[in-house]
NUDOVO-936577 format. One record per residue (C-alpha): residue in three letters; residue number from 1; x, y negated, z. Coordinates in Angstrom, 3 decimals. Example, Ala and Ser with C-alpha at 12.3 -4.5 7.8 and 13.67 -1.06 7.14 Angstrom:
# NUDOVO-936577
NODE:r:k:u:v:w
NODE:Ala:1:12.300:4.500:7.800
NODE:Ser:2:13.670:1.060:7.140
//
This chain:
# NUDOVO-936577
NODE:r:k:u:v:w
NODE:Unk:1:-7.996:-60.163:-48.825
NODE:Unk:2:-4.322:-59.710:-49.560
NODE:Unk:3:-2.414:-58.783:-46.334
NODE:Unk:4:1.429:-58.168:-45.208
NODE:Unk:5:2.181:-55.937:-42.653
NODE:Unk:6:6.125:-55.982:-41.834
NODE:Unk:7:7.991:-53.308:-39.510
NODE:Unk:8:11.792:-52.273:-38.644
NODE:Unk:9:13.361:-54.946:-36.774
NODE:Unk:10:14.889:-55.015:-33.574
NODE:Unk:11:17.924:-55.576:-31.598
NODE:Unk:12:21.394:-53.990:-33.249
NODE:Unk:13:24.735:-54.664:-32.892
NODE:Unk:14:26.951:-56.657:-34.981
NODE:Unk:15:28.237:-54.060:-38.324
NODE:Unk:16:24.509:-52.061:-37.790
NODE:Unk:17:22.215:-51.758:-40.052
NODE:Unk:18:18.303:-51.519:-40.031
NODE:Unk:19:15.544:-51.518:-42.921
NODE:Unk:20:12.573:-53.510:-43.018
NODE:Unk:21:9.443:-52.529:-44.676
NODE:Unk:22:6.572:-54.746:-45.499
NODE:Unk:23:3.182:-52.919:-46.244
NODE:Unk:24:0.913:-54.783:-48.812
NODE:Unk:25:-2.948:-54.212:-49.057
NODE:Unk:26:-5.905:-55.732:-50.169
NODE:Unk:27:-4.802:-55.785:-54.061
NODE:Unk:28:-2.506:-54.269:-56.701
NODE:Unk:29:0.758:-54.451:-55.207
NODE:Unk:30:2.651:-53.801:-58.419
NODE:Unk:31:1.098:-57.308:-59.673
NODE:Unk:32:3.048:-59.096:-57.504
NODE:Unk:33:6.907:-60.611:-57.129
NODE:Unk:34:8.069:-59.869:-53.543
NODE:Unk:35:10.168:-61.687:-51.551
NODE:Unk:36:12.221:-61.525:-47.994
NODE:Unk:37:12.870:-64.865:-46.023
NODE:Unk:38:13.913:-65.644:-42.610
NODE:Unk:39:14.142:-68.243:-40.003
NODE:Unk:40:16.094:-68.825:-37.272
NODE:Unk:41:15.695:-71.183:-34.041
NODE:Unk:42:16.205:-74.574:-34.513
NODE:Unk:43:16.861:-74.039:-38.409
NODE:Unk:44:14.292:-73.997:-41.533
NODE:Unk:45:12.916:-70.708:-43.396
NODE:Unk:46:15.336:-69.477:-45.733
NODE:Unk:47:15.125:-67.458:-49.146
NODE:Unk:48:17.033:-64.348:-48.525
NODE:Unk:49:16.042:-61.551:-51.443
NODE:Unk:50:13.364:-60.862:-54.089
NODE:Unk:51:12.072:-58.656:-56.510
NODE:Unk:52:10.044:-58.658:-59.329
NODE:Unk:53:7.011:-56.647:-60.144
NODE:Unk:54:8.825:-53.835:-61.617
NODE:Unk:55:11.598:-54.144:-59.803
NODE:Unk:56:14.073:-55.100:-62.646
NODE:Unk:57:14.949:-58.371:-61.289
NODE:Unk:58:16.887:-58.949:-57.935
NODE:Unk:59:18.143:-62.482:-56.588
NODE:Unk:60:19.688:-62.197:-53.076
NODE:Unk:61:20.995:-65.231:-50.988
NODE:Unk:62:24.720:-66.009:-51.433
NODE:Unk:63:25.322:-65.097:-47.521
NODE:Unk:64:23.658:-61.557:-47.995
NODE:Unk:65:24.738:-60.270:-51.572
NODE:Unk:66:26.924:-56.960:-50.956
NODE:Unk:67:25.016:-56.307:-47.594
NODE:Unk:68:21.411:-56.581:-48.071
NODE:Unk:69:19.553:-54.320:-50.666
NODE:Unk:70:15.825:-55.132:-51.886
NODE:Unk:71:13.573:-52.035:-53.296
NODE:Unk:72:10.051:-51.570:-53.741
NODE:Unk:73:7.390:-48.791:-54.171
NODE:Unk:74:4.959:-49.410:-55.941
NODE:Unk:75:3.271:-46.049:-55.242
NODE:Unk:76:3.426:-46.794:-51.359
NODE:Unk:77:2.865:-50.693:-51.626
NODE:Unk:78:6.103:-51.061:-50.015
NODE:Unk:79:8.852:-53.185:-50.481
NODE:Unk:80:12.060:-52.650:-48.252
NODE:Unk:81:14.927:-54.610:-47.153
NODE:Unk:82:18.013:-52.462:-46.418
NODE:Unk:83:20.744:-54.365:-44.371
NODE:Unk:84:23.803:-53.401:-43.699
NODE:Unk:85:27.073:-54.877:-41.800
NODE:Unk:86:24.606:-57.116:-40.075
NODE:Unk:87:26.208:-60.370:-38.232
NODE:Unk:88:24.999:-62.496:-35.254
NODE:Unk:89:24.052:-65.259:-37.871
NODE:Unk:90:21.369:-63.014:-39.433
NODE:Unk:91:19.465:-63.332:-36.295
NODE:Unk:92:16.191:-64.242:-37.161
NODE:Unk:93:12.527:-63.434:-37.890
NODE:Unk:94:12.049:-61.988:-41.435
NODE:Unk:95:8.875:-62.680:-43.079
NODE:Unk:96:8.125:-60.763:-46.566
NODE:Unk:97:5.511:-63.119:-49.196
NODE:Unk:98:3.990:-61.841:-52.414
NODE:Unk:99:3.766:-64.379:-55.394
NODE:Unk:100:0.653:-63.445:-57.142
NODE:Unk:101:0.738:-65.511:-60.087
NODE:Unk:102:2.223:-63.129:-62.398
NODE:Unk:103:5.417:-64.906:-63.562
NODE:Unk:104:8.823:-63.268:-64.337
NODE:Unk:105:11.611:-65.275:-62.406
NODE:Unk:106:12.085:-64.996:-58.770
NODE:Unk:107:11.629:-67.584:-56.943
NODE:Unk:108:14.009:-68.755:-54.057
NODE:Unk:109:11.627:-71.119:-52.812
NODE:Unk:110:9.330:-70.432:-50.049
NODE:Unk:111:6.060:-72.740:-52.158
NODE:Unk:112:5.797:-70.646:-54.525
NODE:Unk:113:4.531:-67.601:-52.726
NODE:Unk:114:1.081:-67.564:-51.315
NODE:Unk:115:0.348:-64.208:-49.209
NODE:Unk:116:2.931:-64.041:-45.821
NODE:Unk:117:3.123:-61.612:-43.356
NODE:Unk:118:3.486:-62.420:-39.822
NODE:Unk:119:7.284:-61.334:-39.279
NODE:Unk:120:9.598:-59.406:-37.333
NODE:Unk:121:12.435:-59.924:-35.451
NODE:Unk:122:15.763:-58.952:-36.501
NODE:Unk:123:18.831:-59.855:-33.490
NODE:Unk:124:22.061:-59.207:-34.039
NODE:Unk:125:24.264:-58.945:-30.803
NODE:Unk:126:28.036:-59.482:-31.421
//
């Protein structure tokens, strides 16, 4: 049984930075596209960043590109979300999600991952 494990968030003032990991067992982690979402109160889960199995392709969310990095490590079935100048709107629990199905793009779109990990919570004080 595939699971995700996520760690690293916590409170930090506005311009801060943190990185979140998200541990992947139960199968070949290098089979799978990873991705980063988040949801706020009140609002709906949102795509933030992915990466695909070898790590070639990035897509980030408009509101993130230039703060947010995505990386994985295959060795350490670890993929990492490094984010930087961090604002009060970026409050909100991060969830990482493996797509399994071996397929090249990145997907933005929450469906097409299947595996999710239970969160953490990223707040941003201004």
């Amino acid at each position: 049984q595939v699971q995700l494990v996520e760690s690293g968030g916590g409170l930090v003032q506005a311009g801060g930075s943190l990185r979140l990991s998200c541990l992947v067992s139960g199968h070949t982690f290098s089979f799978y596209t990873m991705g980063w979402f988040r949801q706020a109160p009140g609002k709906e889960r949102e795509f933030v960043a992915g990466i695909g199995r070898s790590a070639t392709i990035t897509r980030y969310a408009d509101s993130v590109k230039g703060r947010f990095i995505i990386s994985r490590d295959n060795a350490k079935n670890t993929v990492y979300l490094q984010m930087d100048s961090l604002k009060p709107e970026d409050t909100a629990v991060y969830s990482c999600a493996a797509d399994s199905n071996f397929r090249v793009p990145v997907f933005t779109v929450s469906a097409e991952y299947q595996y999710w990990g239970q969160g953490t919570q990223v707040t941003v004080s201004s």
